[in-house]
Residue frames as qw, qx, qy, qz and C-alpha x, y, z in Angstrom:
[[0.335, 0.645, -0.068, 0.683, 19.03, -39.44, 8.68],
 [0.567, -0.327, -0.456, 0.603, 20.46, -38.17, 11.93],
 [0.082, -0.934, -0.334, 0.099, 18.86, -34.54, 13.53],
 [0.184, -0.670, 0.215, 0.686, 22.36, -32.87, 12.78],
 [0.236, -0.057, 0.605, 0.758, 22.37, -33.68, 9.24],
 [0.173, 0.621, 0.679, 0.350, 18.36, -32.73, 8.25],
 [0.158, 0.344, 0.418, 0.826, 17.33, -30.50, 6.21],
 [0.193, 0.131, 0.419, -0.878, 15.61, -27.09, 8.46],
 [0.198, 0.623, 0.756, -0.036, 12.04, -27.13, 7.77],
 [0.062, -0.067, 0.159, 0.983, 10.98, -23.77, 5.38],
 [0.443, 0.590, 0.441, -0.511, 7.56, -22.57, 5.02],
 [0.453, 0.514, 0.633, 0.360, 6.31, -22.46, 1.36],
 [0.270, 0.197, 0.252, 0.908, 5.98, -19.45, -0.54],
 [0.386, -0.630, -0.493, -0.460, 2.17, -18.85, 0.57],
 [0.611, -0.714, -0.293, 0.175, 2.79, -19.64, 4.57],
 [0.520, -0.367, -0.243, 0.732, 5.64, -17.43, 4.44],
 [0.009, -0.495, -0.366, -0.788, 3.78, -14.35, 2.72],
 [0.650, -0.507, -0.545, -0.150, 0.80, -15.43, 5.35],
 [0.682, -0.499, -0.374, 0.382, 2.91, -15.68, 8.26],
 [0.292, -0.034, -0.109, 0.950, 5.03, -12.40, 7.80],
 [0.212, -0.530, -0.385, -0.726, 1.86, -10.47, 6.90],
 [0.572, -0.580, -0.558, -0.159, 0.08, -11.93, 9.90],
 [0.673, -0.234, -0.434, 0.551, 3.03, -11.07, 12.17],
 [0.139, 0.114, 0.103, 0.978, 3.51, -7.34, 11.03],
 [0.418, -0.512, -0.515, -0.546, -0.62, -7.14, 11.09],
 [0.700, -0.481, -0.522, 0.073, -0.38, -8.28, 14.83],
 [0.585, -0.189, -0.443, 0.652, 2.05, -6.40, 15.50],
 [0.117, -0.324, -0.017, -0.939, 0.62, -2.73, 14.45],
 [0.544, -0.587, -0.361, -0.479, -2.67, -3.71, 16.10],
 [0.658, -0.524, -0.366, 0.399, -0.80, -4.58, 19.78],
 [0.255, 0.030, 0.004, 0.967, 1.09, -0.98, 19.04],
 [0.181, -0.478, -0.118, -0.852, -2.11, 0.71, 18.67],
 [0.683, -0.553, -0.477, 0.024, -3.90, -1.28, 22.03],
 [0.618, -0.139, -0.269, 0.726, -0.41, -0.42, 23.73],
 [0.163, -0.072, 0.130, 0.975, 0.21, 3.62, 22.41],
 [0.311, 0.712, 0.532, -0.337, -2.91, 4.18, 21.04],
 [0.542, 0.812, 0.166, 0.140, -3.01, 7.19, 17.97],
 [0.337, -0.713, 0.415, 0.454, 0.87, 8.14, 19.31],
 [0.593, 0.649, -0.419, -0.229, 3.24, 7.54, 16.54],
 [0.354, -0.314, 0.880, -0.036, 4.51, 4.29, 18.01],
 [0.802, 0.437, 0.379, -0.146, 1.82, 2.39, 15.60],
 [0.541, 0.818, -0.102, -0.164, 3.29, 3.88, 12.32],
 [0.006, -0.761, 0.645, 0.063, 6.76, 3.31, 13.47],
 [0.623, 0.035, 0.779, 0.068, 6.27, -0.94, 14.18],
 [0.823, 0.555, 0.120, 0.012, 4.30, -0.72, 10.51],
 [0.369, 0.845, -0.377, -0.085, 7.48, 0.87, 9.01],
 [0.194, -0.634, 0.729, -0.170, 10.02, -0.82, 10.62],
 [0.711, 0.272, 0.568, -0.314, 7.89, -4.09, 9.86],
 [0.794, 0.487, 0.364, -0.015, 7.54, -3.98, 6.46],
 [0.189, 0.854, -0.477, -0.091, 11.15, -3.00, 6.12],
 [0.077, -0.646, 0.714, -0.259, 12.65, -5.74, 8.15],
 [0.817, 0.124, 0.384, -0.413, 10.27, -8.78, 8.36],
 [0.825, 0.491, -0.213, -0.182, 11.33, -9.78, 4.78],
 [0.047, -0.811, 0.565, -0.147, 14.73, -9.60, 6.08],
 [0.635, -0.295, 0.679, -0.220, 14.20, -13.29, 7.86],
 [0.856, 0.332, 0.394, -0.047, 12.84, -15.21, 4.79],
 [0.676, 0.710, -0.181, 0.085, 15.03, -13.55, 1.98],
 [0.117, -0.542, 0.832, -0.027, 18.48, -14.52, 4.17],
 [0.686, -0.089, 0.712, -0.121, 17.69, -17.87, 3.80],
 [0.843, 0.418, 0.300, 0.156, 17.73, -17.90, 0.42],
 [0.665, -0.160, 0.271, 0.678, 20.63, -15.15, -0.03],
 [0.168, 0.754, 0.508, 0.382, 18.42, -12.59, -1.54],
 [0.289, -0.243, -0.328, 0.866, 18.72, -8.68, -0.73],
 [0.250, 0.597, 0.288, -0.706, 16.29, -5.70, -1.33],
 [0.410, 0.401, -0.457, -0.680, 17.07, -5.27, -5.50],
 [0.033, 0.009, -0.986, -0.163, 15.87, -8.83, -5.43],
 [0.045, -0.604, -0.788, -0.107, 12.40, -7.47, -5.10],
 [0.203, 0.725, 0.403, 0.520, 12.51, -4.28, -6.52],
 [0.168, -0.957, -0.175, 0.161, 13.56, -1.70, -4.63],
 [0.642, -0.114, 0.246, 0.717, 16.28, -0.42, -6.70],
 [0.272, 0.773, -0.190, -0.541, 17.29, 2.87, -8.94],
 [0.476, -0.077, 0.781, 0.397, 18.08, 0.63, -11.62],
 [0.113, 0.566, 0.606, 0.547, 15.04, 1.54, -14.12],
 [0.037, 0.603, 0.345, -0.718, 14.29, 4.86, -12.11],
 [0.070, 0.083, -0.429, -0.897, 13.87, 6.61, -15.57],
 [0.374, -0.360, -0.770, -0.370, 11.17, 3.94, -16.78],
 [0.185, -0.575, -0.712, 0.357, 9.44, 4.44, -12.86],
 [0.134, -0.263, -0.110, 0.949, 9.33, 7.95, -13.28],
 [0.189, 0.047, -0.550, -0.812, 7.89, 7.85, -16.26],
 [0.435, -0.439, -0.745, -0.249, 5.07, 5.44, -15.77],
 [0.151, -0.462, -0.576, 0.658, 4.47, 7.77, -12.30],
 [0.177, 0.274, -0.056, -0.944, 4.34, 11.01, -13.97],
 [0.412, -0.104, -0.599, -0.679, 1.29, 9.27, -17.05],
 [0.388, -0.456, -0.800, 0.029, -0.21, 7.42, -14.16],
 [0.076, -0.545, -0.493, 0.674, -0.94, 10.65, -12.06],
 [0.102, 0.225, -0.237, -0.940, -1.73, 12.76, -15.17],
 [0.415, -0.184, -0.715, -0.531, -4.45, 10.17, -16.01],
 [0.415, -0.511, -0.720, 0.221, -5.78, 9.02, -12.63],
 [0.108, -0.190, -0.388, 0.895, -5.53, 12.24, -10.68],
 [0.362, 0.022, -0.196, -0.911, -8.48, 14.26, -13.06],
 [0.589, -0.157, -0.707, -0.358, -10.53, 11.07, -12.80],
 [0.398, -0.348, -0.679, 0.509, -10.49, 11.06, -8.93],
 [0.114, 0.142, 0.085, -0.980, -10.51, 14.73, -8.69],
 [0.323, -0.118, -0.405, -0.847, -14.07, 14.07, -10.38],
 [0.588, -0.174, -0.790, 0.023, -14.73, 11.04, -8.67],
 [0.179, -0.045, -0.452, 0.873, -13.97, 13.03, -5.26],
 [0.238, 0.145, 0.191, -0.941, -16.01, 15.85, -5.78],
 [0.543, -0.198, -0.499, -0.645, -19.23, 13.61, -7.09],
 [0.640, -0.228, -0.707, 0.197, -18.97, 11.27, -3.94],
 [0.292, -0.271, -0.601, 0.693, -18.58, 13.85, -1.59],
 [0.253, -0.144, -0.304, -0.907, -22.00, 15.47, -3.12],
 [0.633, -0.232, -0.676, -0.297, -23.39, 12.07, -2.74],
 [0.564, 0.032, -0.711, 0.419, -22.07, 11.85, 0.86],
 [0.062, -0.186, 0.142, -0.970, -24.11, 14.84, 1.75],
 [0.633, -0.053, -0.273, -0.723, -27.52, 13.03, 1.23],
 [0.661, -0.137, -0.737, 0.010, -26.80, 9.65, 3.04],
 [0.806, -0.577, -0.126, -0.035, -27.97, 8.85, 6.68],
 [0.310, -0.804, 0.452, -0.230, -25.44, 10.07, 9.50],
 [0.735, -0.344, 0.583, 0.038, -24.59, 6.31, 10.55],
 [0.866, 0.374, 0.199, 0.266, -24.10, 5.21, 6.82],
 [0.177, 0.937, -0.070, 0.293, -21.95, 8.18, 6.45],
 [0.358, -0.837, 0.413, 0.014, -19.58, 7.67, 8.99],
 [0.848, -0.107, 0.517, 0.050, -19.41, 4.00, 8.37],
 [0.798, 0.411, 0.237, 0.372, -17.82, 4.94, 4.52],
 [0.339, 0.716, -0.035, 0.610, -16.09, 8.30, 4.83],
 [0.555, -0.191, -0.413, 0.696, -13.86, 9.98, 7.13],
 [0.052, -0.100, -0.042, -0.993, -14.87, 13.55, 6.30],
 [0.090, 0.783, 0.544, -0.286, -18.36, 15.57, 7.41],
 [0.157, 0.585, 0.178, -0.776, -20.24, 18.14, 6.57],
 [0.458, 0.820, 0.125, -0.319, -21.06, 20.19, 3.58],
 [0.664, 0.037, 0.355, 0.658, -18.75, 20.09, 0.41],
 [0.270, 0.938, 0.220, -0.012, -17.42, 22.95, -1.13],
 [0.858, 0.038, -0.049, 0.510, -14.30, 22.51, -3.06],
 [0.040, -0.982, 0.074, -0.171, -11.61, 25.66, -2.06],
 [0.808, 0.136, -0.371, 0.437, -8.09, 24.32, -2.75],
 [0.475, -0.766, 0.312, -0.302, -6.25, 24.40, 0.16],
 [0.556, 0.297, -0.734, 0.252, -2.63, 22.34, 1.25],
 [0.758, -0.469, -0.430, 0.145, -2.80, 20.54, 4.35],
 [0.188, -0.955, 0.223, -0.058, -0.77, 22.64, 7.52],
 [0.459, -0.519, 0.697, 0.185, 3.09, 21.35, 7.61],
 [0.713, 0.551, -0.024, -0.433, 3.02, 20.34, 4.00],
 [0.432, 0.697, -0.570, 0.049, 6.45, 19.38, 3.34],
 [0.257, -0.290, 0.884, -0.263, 6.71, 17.29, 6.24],
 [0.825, 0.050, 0.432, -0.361, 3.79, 15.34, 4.92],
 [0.562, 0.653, -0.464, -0.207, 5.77, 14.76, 1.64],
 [0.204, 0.445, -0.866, 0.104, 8.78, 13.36, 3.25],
 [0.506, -0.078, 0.793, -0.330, 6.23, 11.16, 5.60],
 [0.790, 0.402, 0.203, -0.416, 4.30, 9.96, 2.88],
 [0.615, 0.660, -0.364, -0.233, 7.06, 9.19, 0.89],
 [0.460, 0.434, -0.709, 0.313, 9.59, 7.70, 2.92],
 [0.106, -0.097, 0.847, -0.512, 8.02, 6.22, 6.04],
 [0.637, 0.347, 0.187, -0.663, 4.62, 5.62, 4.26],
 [0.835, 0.482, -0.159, -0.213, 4.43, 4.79, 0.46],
 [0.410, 0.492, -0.769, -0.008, 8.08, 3.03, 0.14],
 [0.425, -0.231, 0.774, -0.407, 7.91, 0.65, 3.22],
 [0.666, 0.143, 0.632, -0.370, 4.95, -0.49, 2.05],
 [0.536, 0.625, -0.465, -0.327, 5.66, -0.70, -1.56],
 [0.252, 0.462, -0.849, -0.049, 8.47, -2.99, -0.61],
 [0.483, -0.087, 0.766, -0.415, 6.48, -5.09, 1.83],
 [0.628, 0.460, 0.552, -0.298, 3.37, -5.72, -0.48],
 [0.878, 0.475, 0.002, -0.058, 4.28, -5.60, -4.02],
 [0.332, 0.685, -0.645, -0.071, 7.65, -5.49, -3.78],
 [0.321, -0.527, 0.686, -0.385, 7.75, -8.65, -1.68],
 [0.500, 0.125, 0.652, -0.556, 5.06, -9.83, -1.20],
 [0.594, 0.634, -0.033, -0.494, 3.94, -10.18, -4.90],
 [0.517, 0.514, -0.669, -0.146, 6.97, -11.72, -6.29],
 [0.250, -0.372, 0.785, -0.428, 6.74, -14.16, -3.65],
 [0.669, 0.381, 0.372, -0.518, 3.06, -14.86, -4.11],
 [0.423, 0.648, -0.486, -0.406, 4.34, -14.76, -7.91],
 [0.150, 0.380, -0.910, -0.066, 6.52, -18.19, -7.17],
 [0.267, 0.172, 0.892, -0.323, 3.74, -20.17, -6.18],
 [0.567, 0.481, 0.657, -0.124, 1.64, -18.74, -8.95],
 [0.387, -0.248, 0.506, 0.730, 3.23, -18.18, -11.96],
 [0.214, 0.358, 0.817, 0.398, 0.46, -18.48, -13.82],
 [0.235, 0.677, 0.381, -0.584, -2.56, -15.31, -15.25],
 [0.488, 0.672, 0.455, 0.322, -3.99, -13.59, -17.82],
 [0.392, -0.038, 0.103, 0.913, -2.01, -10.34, -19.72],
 [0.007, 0.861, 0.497, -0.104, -2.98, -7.12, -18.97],
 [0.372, 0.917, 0.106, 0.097, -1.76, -4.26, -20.85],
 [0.371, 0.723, -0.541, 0.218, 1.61, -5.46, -21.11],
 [0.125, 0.463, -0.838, 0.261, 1.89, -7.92, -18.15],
 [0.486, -0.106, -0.863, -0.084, 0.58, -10.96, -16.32],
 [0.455, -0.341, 0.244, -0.786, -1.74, -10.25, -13.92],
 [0.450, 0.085, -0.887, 0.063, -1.93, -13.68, -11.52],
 [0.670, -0.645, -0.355, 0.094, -3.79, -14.89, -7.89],
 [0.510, -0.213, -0.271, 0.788, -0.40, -13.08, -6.50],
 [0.091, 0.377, 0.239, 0.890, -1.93, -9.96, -7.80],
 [0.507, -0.470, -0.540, -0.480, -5.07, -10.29, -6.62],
 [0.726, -0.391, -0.515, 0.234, -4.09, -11.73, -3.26],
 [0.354, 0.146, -0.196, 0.903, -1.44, -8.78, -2.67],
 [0.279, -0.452, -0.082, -0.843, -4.21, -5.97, -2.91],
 [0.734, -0.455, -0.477, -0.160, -6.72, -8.26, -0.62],
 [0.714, -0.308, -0.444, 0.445, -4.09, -8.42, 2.04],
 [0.215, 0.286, 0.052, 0.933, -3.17, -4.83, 1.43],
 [0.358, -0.406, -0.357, -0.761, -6.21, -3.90, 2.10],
 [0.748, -0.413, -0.515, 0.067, -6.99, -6.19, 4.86],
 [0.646, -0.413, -0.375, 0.520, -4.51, -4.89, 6.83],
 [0.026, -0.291, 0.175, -0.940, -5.33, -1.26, 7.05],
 [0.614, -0.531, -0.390, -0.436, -8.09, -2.52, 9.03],
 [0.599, -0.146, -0.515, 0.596, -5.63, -2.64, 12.07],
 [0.183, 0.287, 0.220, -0.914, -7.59, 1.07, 12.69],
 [0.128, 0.347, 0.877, 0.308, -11.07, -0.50, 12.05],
 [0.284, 0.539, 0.243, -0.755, -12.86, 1.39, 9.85],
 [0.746, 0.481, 0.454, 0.070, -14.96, 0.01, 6.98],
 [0.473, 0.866, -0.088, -0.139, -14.08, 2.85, 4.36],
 [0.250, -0.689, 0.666, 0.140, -10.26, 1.58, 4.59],
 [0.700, 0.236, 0.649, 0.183, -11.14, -1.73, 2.70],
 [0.314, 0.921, -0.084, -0.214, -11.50, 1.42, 0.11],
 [0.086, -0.818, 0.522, 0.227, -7.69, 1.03, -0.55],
 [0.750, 0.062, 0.651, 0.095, -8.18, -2.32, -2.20],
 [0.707, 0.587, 0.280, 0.279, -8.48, -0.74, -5.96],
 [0.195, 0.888, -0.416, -0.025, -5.41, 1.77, -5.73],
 [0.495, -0.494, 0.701, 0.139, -3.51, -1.31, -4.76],
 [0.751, 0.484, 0.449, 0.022, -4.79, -2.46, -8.14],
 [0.340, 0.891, -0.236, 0.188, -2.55, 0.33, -10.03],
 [0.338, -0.757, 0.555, -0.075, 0.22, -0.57, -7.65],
 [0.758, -0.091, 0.643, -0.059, 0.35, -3.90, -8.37],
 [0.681, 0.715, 0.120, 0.102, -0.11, -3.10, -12.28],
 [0.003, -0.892, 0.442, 0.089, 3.17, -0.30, -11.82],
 [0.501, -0.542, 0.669, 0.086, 5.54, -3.27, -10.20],
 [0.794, 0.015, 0.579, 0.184, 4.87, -5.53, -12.69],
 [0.532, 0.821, 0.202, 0.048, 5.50, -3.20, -15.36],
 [0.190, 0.923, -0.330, 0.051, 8.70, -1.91, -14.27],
 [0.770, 0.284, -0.542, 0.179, 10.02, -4.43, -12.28],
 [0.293, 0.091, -0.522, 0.796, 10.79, -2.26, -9.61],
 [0.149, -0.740, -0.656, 0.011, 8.32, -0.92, -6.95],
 [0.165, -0.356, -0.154, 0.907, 9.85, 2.87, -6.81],
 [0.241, -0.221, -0.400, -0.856, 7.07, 4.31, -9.41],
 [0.530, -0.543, -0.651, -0.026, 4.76, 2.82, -7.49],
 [0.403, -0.592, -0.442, 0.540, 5.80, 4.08, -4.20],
 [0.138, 0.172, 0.278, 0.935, 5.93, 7.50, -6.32],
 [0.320, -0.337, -0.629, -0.624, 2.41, 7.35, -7.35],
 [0.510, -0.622, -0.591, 0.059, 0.97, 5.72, -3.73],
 [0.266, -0.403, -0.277, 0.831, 2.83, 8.86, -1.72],
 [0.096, -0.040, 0.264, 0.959, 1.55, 10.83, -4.35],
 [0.412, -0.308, -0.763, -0.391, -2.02, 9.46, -4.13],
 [0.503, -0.373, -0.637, 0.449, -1.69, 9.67, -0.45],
 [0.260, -0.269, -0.154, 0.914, -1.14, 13.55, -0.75],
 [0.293, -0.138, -0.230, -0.918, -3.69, 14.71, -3.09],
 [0.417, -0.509, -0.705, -0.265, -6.54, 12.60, -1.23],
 [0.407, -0.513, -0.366, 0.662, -5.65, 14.55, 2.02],
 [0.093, 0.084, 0.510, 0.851, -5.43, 17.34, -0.84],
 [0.242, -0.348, -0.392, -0.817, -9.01, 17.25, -1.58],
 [0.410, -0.607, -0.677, 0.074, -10.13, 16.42, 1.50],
 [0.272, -0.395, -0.234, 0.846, -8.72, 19.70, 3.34],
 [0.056, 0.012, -0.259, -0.964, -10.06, 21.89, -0.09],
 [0.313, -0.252, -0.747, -0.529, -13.38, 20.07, 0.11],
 [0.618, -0.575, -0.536, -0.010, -14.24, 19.71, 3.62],
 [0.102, -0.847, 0.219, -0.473, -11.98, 21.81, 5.39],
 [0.436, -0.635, 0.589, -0.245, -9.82, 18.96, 7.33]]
């Protein structure tokens, strides 16, 4: 066969998960060496886990509603946002305010090394300053990006190479699942700090949403919305 007529070389479904992940990973971590805490970090993630996919899904002709980021079932996302924050939220809220008893009583160096917050607890709701602007950042330059990147992408990707798991209240739960959150998780460590591996079991509810709806906008609901009351009880709890 003659070098104009063969067939490009593509990466499997794994190395190209892998490789975009790795690329977008590298890049936020040379943005923060570069800028440091500026907002040039945040902007590569965003812009990253918008636009990355961008290379692998032309090649097959694919566009964004091909991995969920449509209004197409917005009703159904809505729904499954609003019952997933009315159940999880009181269960954190408790969770919160027993951990950050516990957090009082541990050695200084263990203490930093899992939690972001000092001092004394002593809950006194309180909204973060410039509320509304954290909304729209959390929602739209935060939780969606990464929605699409990691389950909306990533996942169904992961998905084609393993098709295969066991059903969990209403859907298949596979290695893509599993793997998603891992990587998720991994790669908030581009600002190393142990307690950030933390974000491995909300990506467990994320991952549960997408495959339930199809689409990753309840999700990204839920993770902005997750994003806002943990900042939430840290400001009423700790005072920052």
């Amino acid at each position: 066969m003659s070098a104009s007529t063969a067939t490009p070389w593509r990466p499997n479904a794994v190395q190209e998960v892998v490789g975009l992940w790795g690329i977008g990973f590298l890049g936020i971590i040379i943005a923060f060496l570069l800028f440091g805490g500026s907002g040039v970090p945040k902007l590569v993630a965003t812009v990253g886990f918008l636009y990355l996919p961008l290379i692998a899904m032309r090649w097959r002709g694919e566009d964004y509603r091909d991995y969920g980021l449509s209004l197409r079932n917005w009703r159904q996302d809505v729904r499954l946002f609003l019952i997933m924050s009315a159940v999880v939220f009181p269960l954190f809220f408790g969770a919160f305010a027993l951990w950050a008893e516990v957090l009082q009583h541990l050695p200084p160096e263990l203490a930093r090394l899992v939690a972001p917050f000092r001092g004394s607890a002593h809950f006194t709701p309180r909204l973060p300053p410039r509320f509304g602007e954290w909304v729209v950042d959390q929602l739209f330059v935060v939780a969606l990006p990464e929605e699409f990147f990691y389950r909306g992408y990533m996942q169904a990707r992961l998905r084609d190479a393993w098709p295969h798991g066991r059903r969990f209240l209403g859907v298949r739960l596979g290695p893509a699942f599993w793997l998603t959150a891992l990587l998720f998780a991994l790669g908030h460590l581009a600002i190393f700090q142990v307690w950030r591996l933390a974000v491995f079991f909300p990506a467990l509810l994320f991952g549960w949403m997408r495959e339930r709806t199809g689409s990753v906008v309840g999700a990204a609901l839920f993770h902005a919305a997750a994003n806002l009351f943990v900042r939430f009880l840290e400001m009423s709890f700790f005072g920052g």
